[in-house]
N, C-alpha and C positions, 0 to 999 in steps of 0.2 A: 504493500500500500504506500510505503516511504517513495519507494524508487517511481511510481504512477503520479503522486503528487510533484515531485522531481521534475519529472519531464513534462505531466500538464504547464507549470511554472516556465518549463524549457518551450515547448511550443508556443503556450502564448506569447512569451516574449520574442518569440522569431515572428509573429502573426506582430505586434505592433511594430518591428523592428523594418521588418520589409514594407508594411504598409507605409510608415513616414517616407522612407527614402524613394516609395514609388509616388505617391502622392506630392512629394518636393519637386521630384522633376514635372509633374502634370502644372502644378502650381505654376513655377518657375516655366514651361511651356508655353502659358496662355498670358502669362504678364510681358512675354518678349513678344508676340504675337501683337499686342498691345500697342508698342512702340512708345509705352509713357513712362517715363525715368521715375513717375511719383510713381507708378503703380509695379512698376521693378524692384523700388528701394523698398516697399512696405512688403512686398513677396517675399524677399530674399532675408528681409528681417524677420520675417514671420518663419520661413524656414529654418534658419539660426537658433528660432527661439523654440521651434517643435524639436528642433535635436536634442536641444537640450532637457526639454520635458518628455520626449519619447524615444528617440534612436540611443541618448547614453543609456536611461536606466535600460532600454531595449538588450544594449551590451552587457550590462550587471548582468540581467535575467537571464541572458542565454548562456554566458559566461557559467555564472556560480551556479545554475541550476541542471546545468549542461555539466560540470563536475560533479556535482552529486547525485547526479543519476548516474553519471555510471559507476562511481565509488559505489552506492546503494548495489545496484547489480552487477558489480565486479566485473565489470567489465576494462577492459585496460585498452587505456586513452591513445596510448603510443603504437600498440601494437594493431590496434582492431581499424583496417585500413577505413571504414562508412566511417568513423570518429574523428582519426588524425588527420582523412584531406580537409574536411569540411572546418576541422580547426585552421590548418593551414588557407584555406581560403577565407575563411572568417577576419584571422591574423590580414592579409593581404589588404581585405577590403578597410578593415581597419585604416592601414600605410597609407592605400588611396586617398580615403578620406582625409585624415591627417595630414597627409603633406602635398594635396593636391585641391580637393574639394573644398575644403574648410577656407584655407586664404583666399582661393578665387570668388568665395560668399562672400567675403568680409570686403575684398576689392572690387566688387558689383556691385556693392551697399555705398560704398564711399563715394563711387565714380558715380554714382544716380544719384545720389544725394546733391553733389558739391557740383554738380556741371549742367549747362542748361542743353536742352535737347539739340545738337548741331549733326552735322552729317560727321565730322571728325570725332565729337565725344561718343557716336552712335558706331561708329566702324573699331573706335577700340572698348567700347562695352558689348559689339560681336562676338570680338577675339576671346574677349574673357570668357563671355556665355558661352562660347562653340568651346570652348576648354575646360569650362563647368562642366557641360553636357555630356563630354567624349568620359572625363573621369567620371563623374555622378554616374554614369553606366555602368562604367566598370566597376564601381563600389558597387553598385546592385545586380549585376549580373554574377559576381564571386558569390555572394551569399546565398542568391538564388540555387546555384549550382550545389551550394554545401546543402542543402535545405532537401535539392533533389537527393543527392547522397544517400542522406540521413533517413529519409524515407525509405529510397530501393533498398539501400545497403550493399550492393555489389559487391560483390570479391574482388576488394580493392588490397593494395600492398599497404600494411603501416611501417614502421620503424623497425 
């Protein structure tokens, strides 16, 4: 019953985890679609601001509760390959986010803010967005992919 509670706590926290990060890109989608630097800056802050209330505790949840379910069912994290890619992809998308995703939110917040709509502030808040976008995908497509894992469980190699 320990290890069922475990992994409900582990699933749902991959079901809010993925849902923000797919619903920021939709967000962030229709506010460039837009072409309003006001309605950019309030997206992008607003995503900023759901990471922080849902994709981090998102990472707690899957994290600690994604370790004690398989401590609960002995099951071993390193060796059991459906476990260790999905960590290692999880890890991954983490990187993404971190050193890719997170500044170019905070440099799309800036540049909407501080600049008035021109064709020149418009062509380097592209750049950014089209560099959001390519990484924002690849954070959510790693996860996705662990999440498939995690389900099939394949006869995968671990450690």
């Amino acid at each position: 019953m320990v290890y069922l509670l475990w992994k409900l706590i582990h699933v749902l926290s991959v079901v809010i985890f993925l849902g923000n990060i797919t619903t920021g890109l939709f967000w962030a989608a229709r506010a460039h679609k837009a072409k309003d630097f006001n309605q950019i800056a309030s997206t992008f802050k607003s995503i900023i601001q759901a990471d922080r209330f849902f994709t981090i505790p998102g990472v707690i949840g899957i994290t600690a509760a994604g370790m004690f379910a398989t401590v609960e069912a002995s099951i071993p994290m390193l060796s059991t390959g459906w476990v260790f890619w999905p960590i290692v992809l999880f890890i991954i998308s983490g990187i993404l986010f971190s050193v890719y995703v997170a500044p170019l939110q905070k440099k799309i917040v800036s540049l909407a803010e501080s600049n008035a709509m021109t064709d020149e502030n418009w062509s380097v808040y592209e750049k950014l967005y089209d560099k959001w976008e390519f990484w924002g995908f690849l954070a959510l497509l790693t996860p996705i992919s662990a999440a498939v894992i995690m389900v099939l469980k394949p006869a995968l190699p671990g450690l």
